[in-house]
C-alpha positions as CSV (number, residue, x, y, z in Angstrom):
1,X,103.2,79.4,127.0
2,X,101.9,78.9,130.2
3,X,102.0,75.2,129.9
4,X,103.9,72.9,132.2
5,X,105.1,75.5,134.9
6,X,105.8,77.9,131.7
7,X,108.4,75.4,129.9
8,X,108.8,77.1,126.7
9,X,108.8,80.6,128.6
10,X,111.8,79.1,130.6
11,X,113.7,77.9,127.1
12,X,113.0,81.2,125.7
13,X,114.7,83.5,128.2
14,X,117.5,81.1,129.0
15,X,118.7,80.7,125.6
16,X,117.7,83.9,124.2
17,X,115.1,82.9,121.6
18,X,112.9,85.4,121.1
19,X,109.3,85.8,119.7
20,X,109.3,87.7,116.0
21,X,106.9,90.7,116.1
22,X,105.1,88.8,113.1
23,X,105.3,85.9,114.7
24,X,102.4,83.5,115.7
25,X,102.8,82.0,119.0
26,X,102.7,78.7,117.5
27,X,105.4,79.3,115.0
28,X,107.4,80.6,118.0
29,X,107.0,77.5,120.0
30,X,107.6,75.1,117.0
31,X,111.4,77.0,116.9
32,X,111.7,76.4,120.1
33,X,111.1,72.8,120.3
34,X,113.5,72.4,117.1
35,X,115.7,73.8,119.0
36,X,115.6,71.9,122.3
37,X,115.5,69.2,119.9
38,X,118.8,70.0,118.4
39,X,120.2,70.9,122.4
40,X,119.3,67.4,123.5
41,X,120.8,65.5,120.5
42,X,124.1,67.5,121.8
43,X,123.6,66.6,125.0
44,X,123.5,63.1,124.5
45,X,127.0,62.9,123.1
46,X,127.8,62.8,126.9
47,X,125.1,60.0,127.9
48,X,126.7,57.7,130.5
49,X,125.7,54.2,128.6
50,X,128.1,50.9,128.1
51,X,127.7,51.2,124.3
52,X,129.5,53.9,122.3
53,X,127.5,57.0,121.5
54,X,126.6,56.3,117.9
55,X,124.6,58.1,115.3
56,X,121.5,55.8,116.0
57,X,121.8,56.7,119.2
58,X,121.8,60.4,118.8
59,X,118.9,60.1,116.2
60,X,116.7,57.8,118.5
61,X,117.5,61.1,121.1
62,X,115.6,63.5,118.7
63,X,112.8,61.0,118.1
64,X,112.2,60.6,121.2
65,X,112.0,64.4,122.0
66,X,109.8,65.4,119.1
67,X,107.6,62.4,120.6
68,X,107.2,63.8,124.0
69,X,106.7,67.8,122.8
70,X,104.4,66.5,120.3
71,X,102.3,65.0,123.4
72,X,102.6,67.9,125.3
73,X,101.9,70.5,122.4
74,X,99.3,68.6,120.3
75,X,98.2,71.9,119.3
76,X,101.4,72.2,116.9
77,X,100.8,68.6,115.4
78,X,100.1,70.7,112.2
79,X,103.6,73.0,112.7
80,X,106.0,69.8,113.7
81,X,107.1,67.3,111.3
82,X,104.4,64.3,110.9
83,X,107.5,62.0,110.9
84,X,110.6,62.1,112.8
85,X,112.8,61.1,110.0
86,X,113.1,64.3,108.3
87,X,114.5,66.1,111.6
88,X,116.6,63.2,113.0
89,X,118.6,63.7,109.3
90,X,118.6,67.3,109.4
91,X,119.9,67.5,112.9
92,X,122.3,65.0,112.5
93,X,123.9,66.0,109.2
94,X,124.6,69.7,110.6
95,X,126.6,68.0,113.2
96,X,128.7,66.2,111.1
97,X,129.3,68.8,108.4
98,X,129.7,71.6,110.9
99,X,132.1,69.7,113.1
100,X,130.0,69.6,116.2
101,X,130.4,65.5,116.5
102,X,133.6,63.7,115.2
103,X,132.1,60.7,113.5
104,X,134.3,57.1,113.4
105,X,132.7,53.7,112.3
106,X,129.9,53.1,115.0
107,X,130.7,56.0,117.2
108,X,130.6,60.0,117.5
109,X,132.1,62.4,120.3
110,X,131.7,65.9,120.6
111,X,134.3,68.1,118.9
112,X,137.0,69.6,120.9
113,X,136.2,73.2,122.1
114,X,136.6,76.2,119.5
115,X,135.5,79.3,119.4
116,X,136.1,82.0,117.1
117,X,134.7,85.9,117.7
118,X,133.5,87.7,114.3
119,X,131.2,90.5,114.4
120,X,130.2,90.7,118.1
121,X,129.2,87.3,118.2
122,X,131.5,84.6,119.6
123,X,130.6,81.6,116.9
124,X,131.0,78.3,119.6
125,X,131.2,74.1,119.3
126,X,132.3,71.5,121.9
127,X,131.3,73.6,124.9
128,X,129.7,71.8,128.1
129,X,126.2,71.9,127.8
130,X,125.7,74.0,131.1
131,X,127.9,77.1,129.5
132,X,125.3,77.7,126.3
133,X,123.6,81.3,126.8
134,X,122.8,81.6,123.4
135,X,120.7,80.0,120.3
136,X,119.7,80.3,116.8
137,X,118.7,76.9,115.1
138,X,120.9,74.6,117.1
139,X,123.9,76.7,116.7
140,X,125.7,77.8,119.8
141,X,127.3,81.3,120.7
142,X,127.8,84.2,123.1
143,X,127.6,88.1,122.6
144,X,131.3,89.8,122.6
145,X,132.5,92.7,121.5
146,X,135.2,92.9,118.5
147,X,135.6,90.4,115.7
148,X,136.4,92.2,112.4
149,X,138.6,89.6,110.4
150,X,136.3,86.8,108.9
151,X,139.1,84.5,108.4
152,X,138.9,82.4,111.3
153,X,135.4,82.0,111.3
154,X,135.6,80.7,107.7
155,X,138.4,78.3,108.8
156,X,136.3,76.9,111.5
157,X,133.1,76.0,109.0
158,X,135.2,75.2,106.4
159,X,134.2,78.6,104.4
160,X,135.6,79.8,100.9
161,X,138.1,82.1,102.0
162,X,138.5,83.9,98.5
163,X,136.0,86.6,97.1
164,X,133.6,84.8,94.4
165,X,135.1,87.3,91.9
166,X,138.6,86.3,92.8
167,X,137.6,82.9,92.9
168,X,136.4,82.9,89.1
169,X,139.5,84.8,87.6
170,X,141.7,82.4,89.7
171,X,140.2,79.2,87.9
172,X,140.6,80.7,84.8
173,X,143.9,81.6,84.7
174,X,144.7,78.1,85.6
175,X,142.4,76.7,82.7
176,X,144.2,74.3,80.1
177,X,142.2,74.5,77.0
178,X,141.6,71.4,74.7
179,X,139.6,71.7,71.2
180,X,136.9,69.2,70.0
181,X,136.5,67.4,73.1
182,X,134.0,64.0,72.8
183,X,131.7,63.4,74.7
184,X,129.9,59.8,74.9
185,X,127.0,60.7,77.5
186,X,124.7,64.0,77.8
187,X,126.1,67.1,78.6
188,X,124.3,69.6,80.4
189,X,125.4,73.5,80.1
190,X,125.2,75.9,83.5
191,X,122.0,78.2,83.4
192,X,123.5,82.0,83.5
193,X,120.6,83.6,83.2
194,X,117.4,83.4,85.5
195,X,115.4,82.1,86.2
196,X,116.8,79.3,88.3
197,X,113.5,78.2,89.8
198,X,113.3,74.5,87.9
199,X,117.3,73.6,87.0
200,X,120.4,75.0,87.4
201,X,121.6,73.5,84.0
202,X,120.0,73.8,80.6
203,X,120.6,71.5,77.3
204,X,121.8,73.8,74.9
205,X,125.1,75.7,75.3
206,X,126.0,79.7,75.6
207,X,127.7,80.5,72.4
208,X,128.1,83.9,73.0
209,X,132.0,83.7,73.7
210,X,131.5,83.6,77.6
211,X,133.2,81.1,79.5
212,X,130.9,79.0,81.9
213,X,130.6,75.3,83.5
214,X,129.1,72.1,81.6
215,X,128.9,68.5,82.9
216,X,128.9,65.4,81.1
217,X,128.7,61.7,82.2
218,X,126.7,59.3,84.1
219,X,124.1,61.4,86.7
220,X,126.4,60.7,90.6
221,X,129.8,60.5,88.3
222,X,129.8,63.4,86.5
223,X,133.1,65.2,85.0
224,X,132.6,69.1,85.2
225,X,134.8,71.4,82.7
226,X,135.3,74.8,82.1
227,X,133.3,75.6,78.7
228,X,133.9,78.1,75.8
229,X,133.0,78.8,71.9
230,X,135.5,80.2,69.9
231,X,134.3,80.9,65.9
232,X,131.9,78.3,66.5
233,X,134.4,75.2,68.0
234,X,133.7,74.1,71.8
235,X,136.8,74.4,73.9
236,X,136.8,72.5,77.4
237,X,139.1,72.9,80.4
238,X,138.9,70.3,82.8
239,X,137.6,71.0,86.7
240,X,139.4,68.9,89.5
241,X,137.0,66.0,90.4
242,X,137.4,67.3,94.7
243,X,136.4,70.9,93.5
244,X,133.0,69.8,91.8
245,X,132.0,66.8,93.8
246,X,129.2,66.8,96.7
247,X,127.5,69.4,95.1
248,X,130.5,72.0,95.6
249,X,130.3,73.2,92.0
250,X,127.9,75.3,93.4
251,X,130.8,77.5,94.6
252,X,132.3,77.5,90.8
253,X,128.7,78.4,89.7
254,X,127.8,81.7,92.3
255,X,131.4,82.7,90.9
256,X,130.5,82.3,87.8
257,X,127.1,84.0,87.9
258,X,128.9,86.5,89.7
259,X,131.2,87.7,87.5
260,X,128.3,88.2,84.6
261,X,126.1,90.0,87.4
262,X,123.3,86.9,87.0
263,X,123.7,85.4,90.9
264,X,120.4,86.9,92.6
265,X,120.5,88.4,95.7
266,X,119.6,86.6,99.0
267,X,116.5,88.4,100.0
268,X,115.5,89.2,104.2
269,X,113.3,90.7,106.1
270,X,113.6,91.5,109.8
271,X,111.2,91.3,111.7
272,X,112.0,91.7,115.6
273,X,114.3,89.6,117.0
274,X,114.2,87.2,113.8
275,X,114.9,87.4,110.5
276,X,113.7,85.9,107.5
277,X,115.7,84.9,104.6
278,X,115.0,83.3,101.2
279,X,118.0,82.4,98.9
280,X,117.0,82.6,95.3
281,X,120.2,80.6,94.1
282,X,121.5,77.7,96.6
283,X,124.7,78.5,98.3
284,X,127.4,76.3,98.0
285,X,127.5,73.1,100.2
286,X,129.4,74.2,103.5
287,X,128.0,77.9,103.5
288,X,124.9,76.5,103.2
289,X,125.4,73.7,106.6
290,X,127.0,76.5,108.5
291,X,123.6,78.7,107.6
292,X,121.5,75.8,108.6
293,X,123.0,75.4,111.6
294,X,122.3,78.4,113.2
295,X,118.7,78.8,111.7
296,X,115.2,77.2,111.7
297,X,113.9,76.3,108.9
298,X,111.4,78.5,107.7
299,X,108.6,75.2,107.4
300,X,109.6,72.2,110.0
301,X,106.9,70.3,108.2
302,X,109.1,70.5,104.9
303,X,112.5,69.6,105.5
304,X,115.6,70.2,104.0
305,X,113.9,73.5,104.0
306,X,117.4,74.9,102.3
307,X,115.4,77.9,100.6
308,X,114.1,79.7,103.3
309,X,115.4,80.2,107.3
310,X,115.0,82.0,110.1
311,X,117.6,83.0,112.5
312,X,118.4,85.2,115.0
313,X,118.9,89.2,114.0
314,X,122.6,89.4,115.9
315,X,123.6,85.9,114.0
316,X,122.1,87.1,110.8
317,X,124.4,90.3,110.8
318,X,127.2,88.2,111.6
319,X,126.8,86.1,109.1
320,X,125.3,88.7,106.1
321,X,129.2,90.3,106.8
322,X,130.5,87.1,106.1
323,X,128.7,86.0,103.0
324,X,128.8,89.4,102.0
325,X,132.5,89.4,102.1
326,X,132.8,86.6,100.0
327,X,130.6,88.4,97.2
328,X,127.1,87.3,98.2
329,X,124.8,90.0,97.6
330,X,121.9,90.8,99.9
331,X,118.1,92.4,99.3
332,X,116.1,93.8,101.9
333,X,112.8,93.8,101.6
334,X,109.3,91.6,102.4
335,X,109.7,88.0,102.4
């Protein structure tokens, strides 16, 4: 760490990311340098140039970073991605689906300033660059006390604001049952039991009487519907096409698996000043961006990475009360 007056020393203490107790120093330095990554794609969004700030702009940022730490580390080549692809996309796409950059056709700008206090932690985006004290992933926020209603944090991400419970009796009370439906392309039936490791959907149906999720269609257009047996004849209720699409069925499906106990918990283990945390069912799309955000992944040399993270212990409290209000459940234990 010692390196180049003590760089990565510097980054550490300035921005509060700490080493695990676990951790090797090279896993250490490999979250830093993500994260310095992530700080100097933001900073760019203010680069005085005569062409607009663009998304090719902010990715050929990050590139060029991970080029210049990966000359001045070579002992991490094996830690940092081989490519810069895979991190250029990652980075970028948190941006956009967190609202940290406002994207318009061939141009982005930094989001206006918001910041909303849950938990002890003041959850920030569109600050100045010199006013960031703290980091986990390449998510920006502060220490403060107070912050007991989640509401406004889940406004600000774009989080489900109902329980997953409440959730599932809400949709189906509002289901409008049709008998003998026909359907002209495969259907594919929601798993409800584990394990989930391979597909989240299965050929054959549950005709045990309990209501679940099929899809039928095309594969990129497929129509999602609210399933049942009753003496043997398949009932359907349709889904709305914006509550299914993008992947966010997922949210219909942890209700689902929620109400028949079957969603598995997200494990953690702390270790230090980091925590470790392995979901055993994917969380729905924007719960998953806003964990992204402000974690590393638990590989940088396998992006997505959307299994497994690593982020701060004060952000993972934050955000285990959060989750956990909306009806996650959460496992302690070794990773």
């Amino acid at each position: 760490m010692d390196k180049y007056n003590g760089l990565l020393s510097k980054v550490s203490r300035q921005y509060h990311i700490f080493r695990g107790k676990q951790e090797t120093e090279e896993e250490w330095k490999t979250r830093l340098i993500y994260s310095i990554c992530g700080m100097m794609a933001y900073a760019c969004l203010w680069d005085d140039t005569e062409e607009s700030i663009s998304i090719v702009h902010l990715k050929r940022r990050i590139r060029s970073m991970l080029a210049n730490y990966k000359s001045m580390y070579p002992e991490l080549s094996g830690n940092l991605p081989h490519g810069s692809e895979e991190l250029e996309d990652e980075i970028a796409n948190l941006f956009l689906s967190t609202g940290v950059v406002y994207h318009r056709p061939n141009r982005i700008a930094p989001s206006i300033k918001h910041e909303e206090l849950f938990s002890g932690i003041l959850f920030q985006r569109g600050i100045a660059l010199d006013n960031i004290s703290y980091v986990s992933g390449i998510g920006f926020y502060s220490k403060q006390d107070g912050g007991t209603n989640p509401s406004n944090i889940k406004t600000m991400f774009g989080l489900e604001q109902e329980n997953l419970q409440t959730l599932w009796q809400t949709t189906l009370s509002a289901a409008s049952w049709e008998s003998n439906p026909s359907f002209e392309f495969g259907t594919e039936y929601l798993r409800l039991i584990p394990p989930f490791t391979y597909s989240y959907w299965v050929n054959d149906p549950d005709e045990t009487g309990s209501i679940s999720i099929l899809r039928t269609g095309m594969k990129g257009s497929q129509l999602h519907y609210l399933y049942r047996y009753i003496d043997d004849a398949l009932e359907v209720s349709p889904l709305p096409q914006w509550q299914v699409e993008n992947y966010n069925y997922r949210t219909l499906a942890c209700a689902c698996l929620a109400a028949y106990g079957t969603l598995p918990p997200i494990e953690y283990f702390a270790d230090g000043e980091l925590v470790h945390m392995r979901m055993n069912y994917l969380l729905p799309p924007r719960e998953l961006e806003f964990l992204k955000y402000y974690s590393w992944p638990e590989k940088c040399t396998s992006l997505p990475c959307n299994f497994r993270r690593k982020l701060s212990v004060e952000v993972f409290a934050a955000i285990k009360n959060i989750l956990s209000e909306e009806g996650y459940d959460f496992k302690g234990g070794i990773i």
